[in-house]
N, C-alpha and C positions, 0 to 999 in steps of 0.2 A: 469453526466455532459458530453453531449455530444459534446458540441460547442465550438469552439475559434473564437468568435466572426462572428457568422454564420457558421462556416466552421466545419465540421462532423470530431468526432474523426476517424483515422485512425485503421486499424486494420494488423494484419500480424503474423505470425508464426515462431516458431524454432523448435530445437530438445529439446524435454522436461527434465525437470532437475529432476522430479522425479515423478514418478508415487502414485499407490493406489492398494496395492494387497489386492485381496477378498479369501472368504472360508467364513469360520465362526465368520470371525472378521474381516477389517479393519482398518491396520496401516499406516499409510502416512510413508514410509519408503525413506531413502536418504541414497547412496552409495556414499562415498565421498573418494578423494585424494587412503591411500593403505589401505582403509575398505575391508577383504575378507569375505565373509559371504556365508555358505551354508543353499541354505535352503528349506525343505522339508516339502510339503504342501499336504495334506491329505483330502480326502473331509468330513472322516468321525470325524477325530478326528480335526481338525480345521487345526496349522500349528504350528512346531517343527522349531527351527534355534538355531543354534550352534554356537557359535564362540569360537574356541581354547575350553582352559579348565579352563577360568575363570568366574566369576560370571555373569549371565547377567542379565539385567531389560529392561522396558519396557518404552519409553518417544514418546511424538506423533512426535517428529521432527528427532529423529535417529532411531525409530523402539525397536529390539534389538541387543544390545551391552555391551559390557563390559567397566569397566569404562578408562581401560586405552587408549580403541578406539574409546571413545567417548571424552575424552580429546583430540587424536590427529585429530579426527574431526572436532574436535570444532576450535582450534588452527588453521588450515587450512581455513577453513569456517570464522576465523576474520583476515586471512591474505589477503585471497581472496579480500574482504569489504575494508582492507584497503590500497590496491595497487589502486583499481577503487578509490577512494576515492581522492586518492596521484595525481594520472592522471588525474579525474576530472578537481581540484584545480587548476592543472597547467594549465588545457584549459581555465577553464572557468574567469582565471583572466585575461589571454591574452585578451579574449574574450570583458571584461570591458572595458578594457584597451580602446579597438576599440571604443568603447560606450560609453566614460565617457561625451562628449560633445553632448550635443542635442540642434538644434536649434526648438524653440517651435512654430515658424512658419514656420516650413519647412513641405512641404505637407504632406511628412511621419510622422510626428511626432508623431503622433499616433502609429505608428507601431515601432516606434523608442523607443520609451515610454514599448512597448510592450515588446519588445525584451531584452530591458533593464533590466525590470523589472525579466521577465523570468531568465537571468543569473542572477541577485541579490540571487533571491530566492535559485536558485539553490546551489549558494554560504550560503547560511544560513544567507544573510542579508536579514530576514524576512520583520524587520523595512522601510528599505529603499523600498525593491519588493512593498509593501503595498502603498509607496509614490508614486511610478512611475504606478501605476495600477489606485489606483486614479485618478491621473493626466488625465491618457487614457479616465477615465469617465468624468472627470471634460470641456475634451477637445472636445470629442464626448460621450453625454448623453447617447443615444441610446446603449450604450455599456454594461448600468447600470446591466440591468437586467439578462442579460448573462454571466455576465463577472465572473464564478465564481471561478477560481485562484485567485481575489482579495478577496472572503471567506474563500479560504486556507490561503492565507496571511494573513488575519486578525487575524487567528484561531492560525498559528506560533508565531504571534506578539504578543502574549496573548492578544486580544481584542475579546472575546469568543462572547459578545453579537454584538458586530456591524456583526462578521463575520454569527452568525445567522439572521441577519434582512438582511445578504445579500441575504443567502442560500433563504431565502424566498420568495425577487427578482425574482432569477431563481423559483424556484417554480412555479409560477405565469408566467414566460416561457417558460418551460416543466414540467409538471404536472407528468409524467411518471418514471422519472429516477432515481431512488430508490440511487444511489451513492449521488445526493444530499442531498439526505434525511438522509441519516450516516451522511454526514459532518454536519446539522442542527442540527441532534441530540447529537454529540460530542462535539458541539459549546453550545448547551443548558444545556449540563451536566457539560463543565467546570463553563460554566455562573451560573448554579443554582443548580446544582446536580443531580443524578440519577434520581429522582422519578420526579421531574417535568421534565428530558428529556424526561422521558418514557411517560411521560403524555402528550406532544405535541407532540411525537410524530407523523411524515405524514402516514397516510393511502391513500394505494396505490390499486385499483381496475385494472389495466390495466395490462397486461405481459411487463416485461425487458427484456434485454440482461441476459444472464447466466452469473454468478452464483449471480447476483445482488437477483433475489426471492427469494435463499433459505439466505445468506446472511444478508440481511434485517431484519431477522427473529433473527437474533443475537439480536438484538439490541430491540428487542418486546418481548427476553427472551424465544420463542416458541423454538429455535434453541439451540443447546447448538454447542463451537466449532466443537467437532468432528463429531457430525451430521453434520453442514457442508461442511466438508472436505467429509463425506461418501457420501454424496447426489453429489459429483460429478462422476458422470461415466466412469469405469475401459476402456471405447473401445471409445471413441471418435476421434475425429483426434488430431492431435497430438497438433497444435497450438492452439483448443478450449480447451484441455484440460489444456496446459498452461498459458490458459488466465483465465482459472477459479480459478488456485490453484495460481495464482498470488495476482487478487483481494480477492480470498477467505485467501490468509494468512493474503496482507494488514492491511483489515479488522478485522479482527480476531487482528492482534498486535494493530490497533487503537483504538478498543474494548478495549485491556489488558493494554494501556497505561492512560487513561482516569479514570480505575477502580483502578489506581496502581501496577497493577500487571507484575512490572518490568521486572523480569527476565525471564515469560511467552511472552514477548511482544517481547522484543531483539532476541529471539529464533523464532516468528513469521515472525519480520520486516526483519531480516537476512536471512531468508527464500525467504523472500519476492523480496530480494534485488538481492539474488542468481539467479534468475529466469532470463533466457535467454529471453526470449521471447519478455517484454517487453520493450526491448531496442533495437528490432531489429520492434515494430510494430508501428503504427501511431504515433501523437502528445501527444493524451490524454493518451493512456498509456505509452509513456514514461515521463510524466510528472508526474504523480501518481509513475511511478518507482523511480525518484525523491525524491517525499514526500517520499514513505519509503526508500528509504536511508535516506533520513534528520533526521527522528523521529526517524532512527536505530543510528545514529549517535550520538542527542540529550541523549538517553537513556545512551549511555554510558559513559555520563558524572556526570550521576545518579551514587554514587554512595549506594550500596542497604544493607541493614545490614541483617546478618545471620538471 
């Protein structure tokens, strides 16, 4: 989903929030808050890490750690989430506030509509974003086919199949971008379940943007997550790489929310959410940086039984 209404998503860089160390094995490893970790990487025998002298294990989102440092990561990692959160809130009501009146013949109104709609959403009034996005088509048609934040919307608002006959729309306007084709298929799996998602779903001939090809493949089951994660490469520059392991966590947590898989997901979107990058680069991925905060947000209202 590349357009906002004609206009290209943006792109742009930061300092990356976590890399991918290789040898013999590949762990998506994150150093957080006062994590001290030595660690000693061997070509022949793979790679050795210590911490203190208690027990450690192995998870794809902390690496290895012990349990008591992986609770004050964790703790830190939901404080983080929820100071942006608290901040958000406070902008983004102001924000309405500004926005609550729209006159629907005033020549912006479309963009009024637009704008609007965008803070609802971001608010997590799904219901309403879906009203005001409408609106944008209902006022200018030509919008229809592109417009597809109002498939996200749909898809929030639990209307799983409109939001697929959106996805479709664009489809039918860019043929190539594999990110629609996740949300068509998430939209079809809440609508009718796994086996008919997988069964429609879009087959894609042309190259994407990275890490959208190997990604993709989640969802056609060729891909398992952590191949995806390994299929991004250790030397890239620094913003492509964080623009990978951003959509590639997304994804991967939007995968594990649609299957159920709760507490896999919260630890992806959190991931997800963490990620510098996309808040600092164009429209579309800070708007995707959004949806996963939203859906990290939603989850933890899940509450999930042993």
């Amino acid at each position: 989903m590349r357009q906002l209404a004609g206009t290209k998503r943006g792109t742009g860089g930061l300092t990356p929030l976590a890399g991918l160390i290789s040898g013999r094995a590949k762990y998506h490893l994150l150093l957080i808050g006062t994590v001290h970790m030595r660690l000693f990487i061997s070509s022949f025998t793979g790679f050795l890490v210590t911490v203190s002298i208690a027990p450690c294990f192995v998870t794809q989102a902390f690496g290895f750690i012990d349990e008591t440092t992986k609770q004050a990561a964790t703790d830190d990692r939901e404080l983080q989430v929820e100071k942006l959160n608290t901040e958000l809130i406070e902008s983004l009501t102001k924000q309405l506030k500004q926005k609550e009146r729209i006159d629907p013949v005033a020549a912006d109104a479309v963009n009024q509509y637009s704008a609007r709609g965008d803070v609802l959403m971001f608010l997590g009034e799904f219901d309403k974003a879906e009203a005001d996005y409408l609106t944008m088509v209902k006022m200018k048609p030509d919008l229809d086919a592109s417009h597809w934040r109002l498939g996200i919307a749909m898809f929030f608002a639990n209307h799983p199949k409109q939001a697929a006959a959106q996805f479709d729309k664009y489809n039918s306007f860019d043929n190539i971008d594999r990110e629609n084709g996740i949300w068509r298929y998430l939209s079809h799996y809440r609508a009718f379940g796994k086996d008919e998602a997988r069964r429609q779903l879009l087959r894609y001939e042309k190259d994407d943007r990275p890490p959208f090809k190997e990604v993709y493949r989640l969802f056609d089951g060729s891909l398992t997550a952590e191949e995806v994660l390994k299929a991004i490469p250790d030397d890239p520059a620094a913003a492509s790489r964080d623009s990978r392991l951003f959509y590639s966590h997304l994804y991967i947590g939007m995968s594990q929310v649609v299957e159920g898989k709760t507490d896999d997901a919260k630890i992806s979107l959190q991931t997800a959410t963490l990620n510098l990058w996309p808040r600092k680069a164009g429209y579309g991925p800070h708007y995707m940086w959004h949806i996963g905060r939203l859906q990290y947000r939603e989850l933890q209202k899940v509450e999930v039984t042993p």
